[in-house]
C-alpha positions in Angstrom: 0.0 0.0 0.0 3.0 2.3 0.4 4.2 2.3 -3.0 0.7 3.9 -4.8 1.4 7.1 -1.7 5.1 6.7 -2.3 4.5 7.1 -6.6 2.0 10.1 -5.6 4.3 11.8 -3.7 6.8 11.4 -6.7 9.7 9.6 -4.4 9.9 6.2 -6.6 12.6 6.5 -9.3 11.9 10.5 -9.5 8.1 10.0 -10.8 5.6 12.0 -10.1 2.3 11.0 -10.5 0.8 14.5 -11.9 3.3 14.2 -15.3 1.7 10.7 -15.7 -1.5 12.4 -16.5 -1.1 15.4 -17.4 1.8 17.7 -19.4 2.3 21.3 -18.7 -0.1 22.7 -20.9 -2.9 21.1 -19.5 -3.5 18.5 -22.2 -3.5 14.7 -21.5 -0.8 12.7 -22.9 -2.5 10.6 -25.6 0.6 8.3 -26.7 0.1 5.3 -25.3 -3.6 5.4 -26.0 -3.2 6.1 -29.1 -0.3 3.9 -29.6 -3.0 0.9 -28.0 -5.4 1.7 -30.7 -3.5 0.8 -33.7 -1.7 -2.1 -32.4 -5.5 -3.2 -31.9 -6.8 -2.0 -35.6 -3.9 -3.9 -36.8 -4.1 -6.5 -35.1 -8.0 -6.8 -35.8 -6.6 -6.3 -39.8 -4.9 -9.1 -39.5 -7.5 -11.3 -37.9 -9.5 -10.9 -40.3 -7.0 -11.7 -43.5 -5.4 -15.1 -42.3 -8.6 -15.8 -39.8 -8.5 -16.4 -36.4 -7.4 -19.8 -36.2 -4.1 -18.7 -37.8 -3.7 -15.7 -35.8 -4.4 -17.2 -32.4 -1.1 -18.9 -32.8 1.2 -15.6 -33.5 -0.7 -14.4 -30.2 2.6 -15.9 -28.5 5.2 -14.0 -30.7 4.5 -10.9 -28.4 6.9 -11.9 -25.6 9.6 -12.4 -28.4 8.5 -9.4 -30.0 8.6 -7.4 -26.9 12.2 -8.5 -26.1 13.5 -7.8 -29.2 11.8 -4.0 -28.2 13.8 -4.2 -25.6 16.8 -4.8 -27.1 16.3 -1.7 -29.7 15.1 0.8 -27.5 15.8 0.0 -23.8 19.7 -1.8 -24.3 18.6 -4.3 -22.2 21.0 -7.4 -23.0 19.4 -11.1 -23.8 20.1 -13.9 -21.9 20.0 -17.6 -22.1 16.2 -18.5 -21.2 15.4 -15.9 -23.2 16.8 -17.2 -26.3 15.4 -20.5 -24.8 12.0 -19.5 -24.7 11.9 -17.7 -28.3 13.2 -21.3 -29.6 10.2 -22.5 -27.5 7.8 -20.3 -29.4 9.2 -20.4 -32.5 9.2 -24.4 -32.7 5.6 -24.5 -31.4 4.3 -21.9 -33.9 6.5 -24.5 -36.6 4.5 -27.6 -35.5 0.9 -25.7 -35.7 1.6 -24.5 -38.9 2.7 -28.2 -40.1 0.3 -29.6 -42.8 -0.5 -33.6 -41.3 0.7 -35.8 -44.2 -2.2 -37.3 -46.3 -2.5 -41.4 -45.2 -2.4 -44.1 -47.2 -5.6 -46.0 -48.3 -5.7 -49.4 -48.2 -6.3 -51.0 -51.1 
């Protein structure tokens, strides 16, 4: 319960809960919002070209995606589950996408 009073007050990491909301003009900051509502019209773009079956599965590319934005614009450095985890995703997206081979009759 400390840390909301503590963010209010502006004393974690030199916040201040005011410039959160509000710039000095008056006017809210819209980025992020904004920013939310195109990932979701693209996303719902994209639903609707390859269907939702086949976009369900690329649902689990966002936590590879949002290391690799990490990466570019934080310089955070990539470690070993990491890497292990993207395999992870990577492979299991690989296997869905697999066609089942056809069987063979018997004659």
């Amino acid at each position: 319960m400390a840390a909301p009073r503590m963010a209010r007050r502006g004393h974690l990491h030199g916040t201040s809960a005011s410039c959160a909301r509000r710039d000095r003009s008056g006017k809210s900051l819209h980025g992020p919002r904004e920013a939310s509502l195109v990932a979701f019209l693209l996303w719902s773009y994209g639903v609707s070209t390859i269907g939702p079956e086949r976009a369900g599965q690329f649902v689990q590319l966002m936590p590879v995606f949002g290391a690799a934005l990490a990466v570019a614009l934080l310089g955070e450095t990539i470690v070993l589950p990491q890497v292990a985890g993207a395999l992870c995703v990577f492979a299991g997206i690989a296997l869905v996408q697999r066609r089942p081979r056809p069987r063979a009759r018997p004659a």
